[in-house]
MOPAC internal coordinates of N, CA, C and O (Angstrom, degrees):
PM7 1SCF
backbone

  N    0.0000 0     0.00 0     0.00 0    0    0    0
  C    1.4374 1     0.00 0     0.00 0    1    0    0
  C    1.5291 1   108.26 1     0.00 0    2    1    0
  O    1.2310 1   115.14 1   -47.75 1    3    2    1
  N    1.1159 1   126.82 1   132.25 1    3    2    1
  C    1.1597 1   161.41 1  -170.71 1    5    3    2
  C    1.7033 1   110.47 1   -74.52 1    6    5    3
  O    1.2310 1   109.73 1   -56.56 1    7    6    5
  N    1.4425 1   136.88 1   123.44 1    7    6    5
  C    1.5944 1   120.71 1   167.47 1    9    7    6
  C    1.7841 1   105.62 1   -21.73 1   10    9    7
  O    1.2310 1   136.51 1   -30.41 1   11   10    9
  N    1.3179 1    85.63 1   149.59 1   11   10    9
  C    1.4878 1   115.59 1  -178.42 1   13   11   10
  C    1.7882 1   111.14 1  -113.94 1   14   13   11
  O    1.2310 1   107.19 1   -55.31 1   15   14   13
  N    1.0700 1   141.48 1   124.69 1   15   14   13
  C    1.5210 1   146.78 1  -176.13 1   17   15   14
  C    1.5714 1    95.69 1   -96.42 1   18   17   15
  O    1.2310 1   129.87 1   -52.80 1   19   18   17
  N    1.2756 1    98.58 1   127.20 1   19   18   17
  C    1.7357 1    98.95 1   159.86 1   21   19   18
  C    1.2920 1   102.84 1  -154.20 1   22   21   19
  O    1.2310 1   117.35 1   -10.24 1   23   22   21
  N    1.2596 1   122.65 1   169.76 1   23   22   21
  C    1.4096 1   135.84 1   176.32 1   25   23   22
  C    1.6856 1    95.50 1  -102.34 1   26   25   23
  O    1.2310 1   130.61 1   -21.28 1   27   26   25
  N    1.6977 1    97.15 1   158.72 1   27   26   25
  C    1.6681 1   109.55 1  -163.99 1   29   27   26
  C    2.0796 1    84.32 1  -138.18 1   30   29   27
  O    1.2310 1   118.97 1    -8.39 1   31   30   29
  N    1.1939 1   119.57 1   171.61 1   31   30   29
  C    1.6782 1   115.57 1   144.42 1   33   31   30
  C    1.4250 1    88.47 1  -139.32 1   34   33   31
  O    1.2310 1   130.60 1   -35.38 1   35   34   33
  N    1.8259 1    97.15 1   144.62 1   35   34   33
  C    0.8816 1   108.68 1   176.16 1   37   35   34
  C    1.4914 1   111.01 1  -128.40 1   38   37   35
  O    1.2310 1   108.81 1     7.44 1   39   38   37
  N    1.5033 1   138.55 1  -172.56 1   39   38   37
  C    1.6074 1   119.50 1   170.70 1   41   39   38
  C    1.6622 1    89.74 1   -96.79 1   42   41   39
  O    1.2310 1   133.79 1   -23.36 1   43   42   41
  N    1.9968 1    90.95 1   156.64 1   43   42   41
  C    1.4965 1    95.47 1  -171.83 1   45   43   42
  C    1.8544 1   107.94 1   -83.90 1   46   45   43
  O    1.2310 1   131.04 1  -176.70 1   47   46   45
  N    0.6566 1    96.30 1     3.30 1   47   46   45
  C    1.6444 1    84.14 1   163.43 1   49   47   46
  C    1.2328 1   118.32 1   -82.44 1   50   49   47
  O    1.2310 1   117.83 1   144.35 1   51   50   49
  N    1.3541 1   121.73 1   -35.65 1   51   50   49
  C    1.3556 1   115.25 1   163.84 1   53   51   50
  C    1.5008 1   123.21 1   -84.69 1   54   53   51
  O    1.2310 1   122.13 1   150.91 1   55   54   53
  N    0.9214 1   113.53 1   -29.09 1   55   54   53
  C    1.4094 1   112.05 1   145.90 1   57   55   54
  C    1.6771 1   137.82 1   -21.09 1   58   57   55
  O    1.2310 1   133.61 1   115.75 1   59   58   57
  N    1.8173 1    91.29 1   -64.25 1   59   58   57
  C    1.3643 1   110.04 1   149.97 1   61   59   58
  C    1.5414 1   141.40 1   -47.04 1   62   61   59
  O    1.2310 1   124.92 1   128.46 1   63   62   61
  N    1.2797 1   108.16 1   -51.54 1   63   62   61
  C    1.2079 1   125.39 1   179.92 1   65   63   62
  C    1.9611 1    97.32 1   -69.20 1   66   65   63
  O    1.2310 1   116.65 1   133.94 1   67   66   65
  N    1.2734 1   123.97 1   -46.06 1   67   66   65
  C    1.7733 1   111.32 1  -157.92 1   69   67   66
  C    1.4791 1    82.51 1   -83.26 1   70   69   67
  O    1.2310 1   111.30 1   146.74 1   71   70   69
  N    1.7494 1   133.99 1   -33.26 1   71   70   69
  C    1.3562 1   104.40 1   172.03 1   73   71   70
  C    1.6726 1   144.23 1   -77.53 1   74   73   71
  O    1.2310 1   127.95 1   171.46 1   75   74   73
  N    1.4196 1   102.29 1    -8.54 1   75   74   73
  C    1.3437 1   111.48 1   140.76 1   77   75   74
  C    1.7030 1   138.64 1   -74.27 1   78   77   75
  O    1.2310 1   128.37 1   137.51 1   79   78   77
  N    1.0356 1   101.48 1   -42.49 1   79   78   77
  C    1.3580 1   113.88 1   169.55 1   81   79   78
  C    2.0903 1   109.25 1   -45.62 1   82   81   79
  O    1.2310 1   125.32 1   123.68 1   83   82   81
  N    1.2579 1   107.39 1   -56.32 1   83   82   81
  C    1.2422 1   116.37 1   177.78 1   85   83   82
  C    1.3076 1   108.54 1   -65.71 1   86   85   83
  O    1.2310 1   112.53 1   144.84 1   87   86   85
  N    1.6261 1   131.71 1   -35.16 1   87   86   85
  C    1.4585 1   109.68 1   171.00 1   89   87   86
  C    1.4409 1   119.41 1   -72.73 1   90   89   87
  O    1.2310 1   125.61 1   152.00 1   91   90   89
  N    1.4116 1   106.83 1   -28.00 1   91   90   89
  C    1.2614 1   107.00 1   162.75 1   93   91   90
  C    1.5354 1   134.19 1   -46.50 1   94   93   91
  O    1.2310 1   125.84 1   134.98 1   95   94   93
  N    0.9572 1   106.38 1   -45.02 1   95   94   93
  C    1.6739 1   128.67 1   178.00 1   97   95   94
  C    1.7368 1   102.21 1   -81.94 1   98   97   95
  O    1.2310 1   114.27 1   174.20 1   99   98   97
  N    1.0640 1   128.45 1    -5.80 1   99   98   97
  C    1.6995 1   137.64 1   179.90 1  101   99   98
  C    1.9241 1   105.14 1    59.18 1  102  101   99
  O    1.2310 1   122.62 1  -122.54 1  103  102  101
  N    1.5928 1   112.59 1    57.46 1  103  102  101
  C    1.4365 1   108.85 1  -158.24 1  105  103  102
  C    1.8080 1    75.31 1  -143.79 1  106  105  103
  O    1.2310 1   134.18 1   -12.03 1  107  106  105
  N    1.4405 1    90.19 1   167.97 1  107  106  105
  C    1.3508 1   105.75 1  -175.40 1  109  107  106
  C    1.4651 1    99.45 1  -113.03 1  110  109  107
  O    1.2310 1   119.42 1   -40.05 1  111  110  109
  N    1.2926 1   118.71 1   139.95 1  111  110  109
  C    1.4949 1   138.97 1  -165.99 1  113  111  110
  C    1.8006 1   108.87 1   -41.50 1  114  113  111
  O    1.2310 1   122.31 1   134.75 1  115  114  113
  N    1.6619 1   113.18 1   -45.25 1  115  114  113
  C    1.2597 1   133.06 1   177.12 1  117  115  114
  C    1.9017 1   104.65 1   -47.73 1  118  117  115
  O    1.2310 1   125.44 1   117.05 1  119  118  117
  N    1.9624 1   107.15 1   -62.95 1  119  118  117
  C    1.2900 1   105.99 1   166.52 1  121  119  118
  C    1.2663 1   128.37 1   -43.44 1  122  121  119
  O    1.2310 1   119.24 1   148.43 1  123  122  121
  N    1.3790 1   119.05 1   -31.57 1  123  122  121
  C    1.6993 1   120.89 1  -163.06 1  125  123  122
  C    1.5782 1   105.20 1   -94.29 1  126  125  123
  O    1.2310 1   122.75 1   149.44 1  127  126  125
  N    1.3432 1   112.33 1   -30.56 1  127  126  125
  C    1.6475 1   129.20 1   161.59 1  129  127  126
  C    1.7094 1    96.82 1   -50.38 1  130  129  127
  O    1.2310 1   128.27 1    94.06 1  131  130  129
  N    1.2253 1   101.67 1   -85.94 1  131  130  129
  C    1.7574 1   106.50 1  -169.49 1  133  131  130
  C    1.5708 1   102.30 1   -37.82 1  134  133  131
  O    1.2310 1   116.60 1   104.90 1  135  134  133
  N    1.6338 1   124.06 1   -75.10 1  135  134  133
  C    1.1150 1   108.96 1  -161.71 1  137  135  134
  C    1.7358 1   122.99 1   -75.34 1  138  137  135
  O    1.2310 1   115.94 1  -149.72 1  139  138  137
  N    1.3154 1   125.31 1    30.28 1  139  138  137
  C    1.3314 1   137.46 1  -166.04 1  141  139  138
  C    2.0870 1    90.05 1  -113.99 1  142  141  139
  O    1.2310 1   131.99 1   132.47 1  143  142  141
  N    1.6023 1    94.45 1   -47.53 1  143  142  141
  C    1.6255 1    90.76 1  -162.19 1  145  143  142
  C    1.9331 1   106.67 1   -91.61 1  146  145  143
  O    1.2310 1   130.84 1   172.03 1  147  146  145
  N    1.5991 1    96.68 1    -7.97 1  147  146  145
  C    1.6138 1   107.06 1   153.18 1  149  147  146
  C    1.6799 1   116.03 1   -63.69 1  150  149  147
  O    1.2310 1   116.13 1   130.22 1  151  150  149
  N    1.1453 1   124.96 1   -49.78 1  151  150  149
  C    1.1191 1   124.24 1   172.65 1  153  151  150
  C    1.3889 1   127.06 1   -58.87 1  154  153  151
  O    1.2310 1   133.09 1   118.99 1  155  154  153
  N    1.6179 1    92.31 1   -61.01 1  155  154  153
  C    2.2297 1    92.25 1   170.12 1  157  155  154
  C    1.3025 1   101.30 1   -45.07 1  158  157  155
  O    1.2310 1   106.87 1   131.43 1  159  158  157
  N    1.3635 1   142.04 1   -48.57 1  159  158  157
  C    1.7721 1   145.32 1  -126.98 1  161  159  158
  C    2.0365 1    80.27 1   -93.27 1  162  161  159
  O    1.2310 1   120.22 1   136.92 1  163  162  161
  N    1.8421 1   117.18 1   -43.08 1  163  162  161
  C    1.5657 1   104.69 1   170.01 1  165  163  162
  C    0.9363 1   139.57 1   -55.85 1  166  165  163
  O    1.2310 1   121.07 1   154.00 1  167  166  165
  N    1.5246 1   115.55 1   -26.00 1  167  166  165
  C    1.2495 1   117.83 1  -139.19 1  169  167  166
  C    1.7069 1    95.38 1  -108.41 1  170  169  167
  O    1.2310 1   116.91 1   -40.47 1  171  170  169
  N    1.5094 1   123.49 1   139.53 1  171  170  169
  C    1.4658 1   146.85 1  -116.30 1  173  171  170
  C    1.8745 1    71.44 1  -117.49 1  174  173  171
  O    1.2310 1   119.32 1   -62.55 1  175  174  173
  N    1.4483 1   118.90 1   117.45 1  175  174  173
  C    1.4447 1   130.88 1   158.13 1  177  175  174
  C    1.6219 1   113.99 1   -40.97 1  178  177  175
  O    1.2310 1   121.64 1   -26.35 1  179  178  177
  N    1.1103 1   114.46 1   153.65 1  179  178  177
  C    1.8855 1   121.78 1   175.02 1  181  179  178
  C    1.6570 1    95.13 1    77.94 1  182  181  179
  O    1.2310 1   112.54 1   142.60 1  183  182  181
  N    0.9320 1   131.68 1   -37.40 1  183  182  181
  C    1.7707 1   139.48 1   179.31 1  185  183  182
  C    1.4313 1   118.18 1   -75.47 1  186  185  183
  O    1.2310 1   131.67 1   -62.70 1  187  186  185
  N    1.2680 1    95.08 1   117.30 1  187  186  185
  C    1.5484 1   105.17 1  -178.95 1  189  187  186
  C    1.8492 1    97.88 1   -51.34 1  190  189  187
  O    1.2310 1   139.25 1   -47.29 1  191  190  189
  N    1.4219 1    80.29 1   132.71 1  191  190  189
  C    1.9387 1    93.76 1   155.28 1  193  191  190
  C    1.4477 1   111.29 1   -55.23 1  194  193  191
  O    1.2310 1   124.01 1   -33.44 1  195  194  193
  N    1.4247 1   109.91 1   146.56 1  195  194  193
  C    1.6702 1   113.33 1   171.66 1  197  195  194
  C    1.4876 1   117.28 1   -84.98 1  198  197  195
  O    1.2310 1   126.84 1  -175.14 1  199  198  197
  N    1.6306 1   104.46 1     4.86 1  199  198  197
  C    1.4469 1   109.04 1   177.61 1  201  199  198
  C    1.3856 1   108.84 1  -116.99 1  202  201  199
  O    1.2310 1   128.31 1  -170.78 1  203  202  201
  N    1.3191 1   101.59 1     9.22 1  203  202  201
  C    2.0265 1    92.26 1   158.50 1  205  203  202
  C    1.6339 1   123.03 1   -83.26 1  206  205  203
  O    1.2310 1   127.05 1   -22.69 1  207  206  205
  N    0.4516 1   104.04 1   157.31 1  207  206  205
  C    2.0757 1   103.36 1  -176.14 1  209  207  206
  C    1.6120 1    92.04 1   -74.06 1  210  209  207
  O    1.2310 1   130.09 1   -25.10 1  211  210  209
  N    1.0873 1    98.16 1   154.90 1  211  210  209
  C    1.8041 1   114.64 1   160.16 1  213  211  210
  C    1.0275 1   132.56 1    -7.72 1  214  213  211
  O    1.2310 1   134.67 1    97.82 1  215  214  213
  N    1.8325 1    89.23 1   -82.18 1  215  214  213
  C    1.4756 1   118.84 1   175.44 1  217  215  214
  C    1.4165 1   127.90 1   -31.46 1  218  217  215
  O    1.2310 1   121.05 1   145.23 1  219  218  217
  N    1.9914 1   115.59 1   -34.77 1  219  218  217
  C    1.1839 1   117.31 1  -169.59 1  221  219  218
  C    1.5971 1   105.92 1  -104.27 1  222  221  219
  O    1.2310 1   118.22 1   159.01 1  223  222  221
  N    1.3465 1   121.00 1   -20.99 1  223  222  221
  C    1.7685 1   110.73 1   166.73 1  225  223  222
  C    1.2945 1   105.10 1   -49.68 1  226  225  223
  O    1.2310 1   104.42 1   145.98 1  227  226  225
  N    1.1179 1   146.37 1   -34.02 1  227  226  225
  C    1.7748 1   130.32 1  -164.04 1  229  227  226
  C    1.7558 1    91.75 1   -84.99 1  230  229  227
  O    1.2310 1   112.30 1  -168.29 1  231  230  229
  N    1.1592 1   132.13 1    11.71 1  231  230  229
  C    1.3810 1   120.50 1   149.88 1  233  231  230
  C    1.4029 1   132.18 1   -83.90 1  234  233  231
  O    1.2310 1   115.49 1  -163.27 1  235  234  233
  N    1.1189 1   126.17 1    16.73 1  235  234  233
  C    1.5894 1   150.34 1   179.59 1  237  235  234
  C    1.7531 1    82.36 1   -34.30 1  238  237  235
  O    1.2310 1   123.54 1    93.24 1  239  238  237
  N    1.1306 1   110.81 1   -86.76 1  239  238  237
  C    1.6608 1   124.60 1   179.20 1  241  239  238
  C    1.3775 1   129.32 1    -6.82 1  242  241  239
  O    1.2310 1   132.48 1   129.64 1  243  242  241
  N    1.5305 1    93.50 1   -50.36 1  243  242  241
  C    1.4329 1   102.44 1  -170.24 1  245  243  242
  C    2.1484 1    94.47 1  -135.22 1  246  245  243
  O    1.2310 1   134.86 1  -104.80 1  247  246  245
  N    1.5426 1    88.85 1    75.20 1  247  246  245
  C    1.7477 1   114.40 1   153.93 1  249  247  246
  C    1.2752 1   105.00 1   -60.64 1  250  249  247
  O    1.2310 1   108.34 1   138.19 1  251  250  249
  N    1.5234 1   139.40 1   -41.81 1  251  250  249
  C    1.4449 1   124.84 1  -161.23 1  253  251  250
  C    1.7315 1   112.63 1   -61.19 1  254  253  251
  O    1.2310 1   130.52 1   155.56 1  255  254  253
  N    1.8965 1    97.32 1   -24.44 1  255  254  253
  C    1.2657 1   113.45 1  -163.01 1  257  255  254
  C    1.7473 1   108.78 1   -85.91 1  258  257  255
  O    1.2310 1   125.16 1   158.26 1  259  258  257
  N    1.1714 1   107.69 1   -21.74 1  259  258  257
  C    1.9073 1   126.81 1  -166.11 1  261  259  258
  C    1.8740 1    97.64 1   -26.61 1  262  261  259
  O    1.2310 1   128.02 1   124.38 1  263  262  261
  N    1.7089 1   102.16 1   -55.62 1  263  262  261
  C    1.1087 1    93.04 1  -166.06 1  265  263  262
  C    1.7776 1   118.18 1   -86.75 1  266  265  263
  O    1.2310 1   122.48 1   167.71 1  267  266  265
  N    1.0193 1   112.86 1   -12.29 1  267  266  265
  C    1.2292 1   108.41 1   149.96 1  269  267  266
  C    1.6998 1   125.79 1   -69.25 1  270  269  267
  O    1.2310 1   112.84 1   101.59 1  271  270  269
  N    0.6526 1   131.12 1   -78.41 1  271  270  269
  C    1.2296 1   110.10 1   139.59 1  273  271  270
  C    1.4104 1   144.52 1    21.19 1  274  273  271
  O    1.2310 1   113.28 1   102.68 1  275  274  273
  N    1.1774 1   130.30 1   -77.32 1  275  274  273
  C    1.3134 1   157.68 1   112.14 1  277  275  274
  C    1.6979 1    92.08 1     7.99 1  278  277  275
  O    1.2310 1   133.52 1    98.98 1  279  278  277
  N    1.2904 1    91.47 1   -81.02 1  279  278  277
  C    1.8600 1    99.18 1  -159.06 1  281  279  278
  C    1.7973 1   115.94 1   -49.12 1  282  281  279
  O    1.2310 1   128.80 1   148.26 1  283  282  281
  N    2.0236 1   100.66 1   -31.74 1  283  282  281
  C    1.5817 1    97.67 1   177.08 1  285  283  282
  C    1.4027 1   110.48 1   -74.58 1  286  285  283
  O    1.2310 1   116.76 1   161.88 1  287  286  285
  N    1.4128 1   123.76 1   -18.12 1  287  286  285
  C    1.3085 1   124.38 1  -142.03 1  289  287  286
  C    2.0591 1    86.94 1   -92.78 1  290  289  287
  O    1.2310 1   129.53 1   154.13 1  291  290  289
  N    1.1194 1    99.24 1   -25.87 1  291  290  289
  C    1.8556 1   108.63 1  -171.38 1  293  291  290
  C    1.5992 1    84.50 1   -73.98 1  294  293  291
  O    1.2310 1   117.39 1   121.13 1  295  294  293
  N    1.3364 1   122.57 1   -58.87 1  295  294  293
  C    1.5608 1   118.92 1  -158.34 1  297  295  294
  C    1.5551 1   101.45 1   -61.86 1  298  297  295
  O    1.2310 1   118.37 1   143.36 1  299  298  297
  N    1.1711 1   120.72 1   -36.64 1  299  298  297
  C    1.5469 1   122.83 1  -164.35 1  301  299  298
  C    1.9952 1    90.16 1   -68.28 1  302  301  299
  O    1.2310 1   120.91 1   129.17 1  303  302  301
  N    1.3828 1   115.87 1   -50.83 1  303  302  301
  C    1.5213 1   114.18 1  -171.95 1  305  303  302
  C    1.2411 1    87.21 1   -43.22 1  306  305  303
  O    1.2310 1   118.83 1   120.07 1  307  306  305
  N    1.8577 1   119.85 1   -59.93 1  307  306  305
  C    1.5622 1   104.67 1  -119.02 1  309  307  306
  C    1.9364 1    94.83 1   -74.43 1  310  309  307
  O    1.2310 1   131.88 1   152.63 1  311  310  309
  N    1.3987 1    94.66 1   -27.37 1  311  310  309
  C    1.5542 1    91.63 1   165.30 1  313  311  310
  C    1.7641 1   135.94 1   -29.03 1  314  313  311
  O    1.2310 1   140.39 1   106.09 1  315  314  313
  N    1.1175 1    78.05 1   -73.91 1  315  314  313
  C    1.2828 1   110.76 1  -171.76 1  317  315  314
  C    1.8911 1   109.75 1   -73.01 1  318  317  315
  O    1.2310 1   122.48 1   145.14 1  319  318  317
  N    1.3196 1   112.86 1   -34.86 1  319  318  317
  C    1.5706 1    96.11 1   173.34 1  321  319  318
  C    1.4220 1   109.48 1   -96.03 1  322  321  319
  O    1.2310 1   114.66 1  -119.49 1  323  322  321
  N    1.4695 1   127.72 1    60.51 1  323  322  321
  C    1.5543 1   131.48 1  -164.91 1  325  323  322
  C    1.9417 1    75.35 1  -114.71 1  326  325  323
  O    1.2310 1   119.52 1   -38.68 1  327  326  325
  N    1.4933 1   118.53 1   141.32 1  327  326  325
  C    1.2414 1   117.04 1  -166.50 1  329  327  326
  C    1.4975 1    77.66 1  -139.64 1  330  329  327
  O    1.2310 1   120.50 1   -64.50 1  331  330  329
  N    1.5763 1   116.65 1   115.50 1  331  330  329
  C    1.5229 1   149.83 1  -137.16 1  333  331  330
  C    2.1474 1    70.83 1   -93.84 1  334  333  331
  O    1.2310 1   128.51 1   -23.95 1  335  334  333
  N    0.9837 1   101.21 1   156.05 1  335  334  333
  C    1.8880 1   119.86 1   171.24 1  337  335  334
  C    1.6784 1   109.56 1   -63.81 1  338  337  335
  O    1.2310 1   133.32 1   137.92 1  339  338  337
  N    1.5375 1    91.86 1   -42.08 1  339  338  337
  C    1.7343 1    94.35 1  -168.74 1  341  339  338
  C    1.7551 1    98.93 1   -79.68 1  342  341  339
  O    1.2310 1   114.06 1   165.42 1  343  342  341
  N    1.1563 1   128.84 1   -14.58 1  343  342  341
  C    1.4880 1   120.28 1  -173.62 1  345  343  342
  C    1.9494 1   108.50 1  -112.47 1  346  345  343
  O    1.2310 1   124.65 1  -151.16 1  347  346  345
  N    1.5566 1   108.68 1    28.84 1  347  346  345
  C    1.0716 1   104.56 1   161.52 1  349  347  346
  C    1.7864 1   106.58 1  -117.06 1  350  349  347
  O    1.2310 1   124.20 1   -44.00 1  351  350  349
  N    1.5709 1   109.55 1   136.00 1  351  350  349
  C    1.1402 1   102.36 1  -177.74 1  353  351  350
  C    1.7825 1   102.98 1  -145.70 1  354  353  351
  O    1.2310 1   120.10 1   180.00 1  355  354  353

C-alpha cells in the first residue's frame, strides 16, 4: 500500500509552530508530520518522552498531573518561541 492522504484539524498555533519549525529544519511540513507521529507511534508508554525538558521527568509520581503539565510546558514554548519582527533577518 502506497501513502495514504487524509485531512487532520489541528489548532493554528500549532499549526504555526510545525510550519515554521519545518522551514526551519529545510523539510516540508508532510516530512515533519510523518517523522513527529513516527516518533510518538516509538516511543515505549509510562516513559517520559525525550522531548519533554528535564524539569517534567521527576513527575513520574504525579501521572494524574502529566497533562496538566504538558499544557504549562506548551504555553511556556509557545511564549517563548514567538520570534519578535525586528529579530528576524
Amino acid at each position: 500500500m502506497g501513502p495514504v492522504k487524509t485531512t487532520i484539524e489541528i489548532p493554528d498555533a500549532l499549526f504555526r509552530k510545525a510550519k515554521s519549525q519545518a522551514a526551519e529544519r529545510g523539510q516540508s511540513l508532510k516530512d515533519l508530520f510523518t517523522e513527529a507521529l513516527e516518533e510518538k507511534l516509538l516511543s515505549k508508554p509510562g516513559k517520559p518522552r525525550q522531548t519533554e525538558p528535564p524539569w517534567m521527568q521527576g513527575f513520574g509520581g504525579l501521572s494524574r498531573l502529566r497533562k496538566e503539565t504538558a499544557r504549562i510546558q506548551a504555553r511556556i514554548d509557545e511564549t517563548f518561541d514567538v520570534v519578535e519582527p525586528e529579530d528576524r533577518t
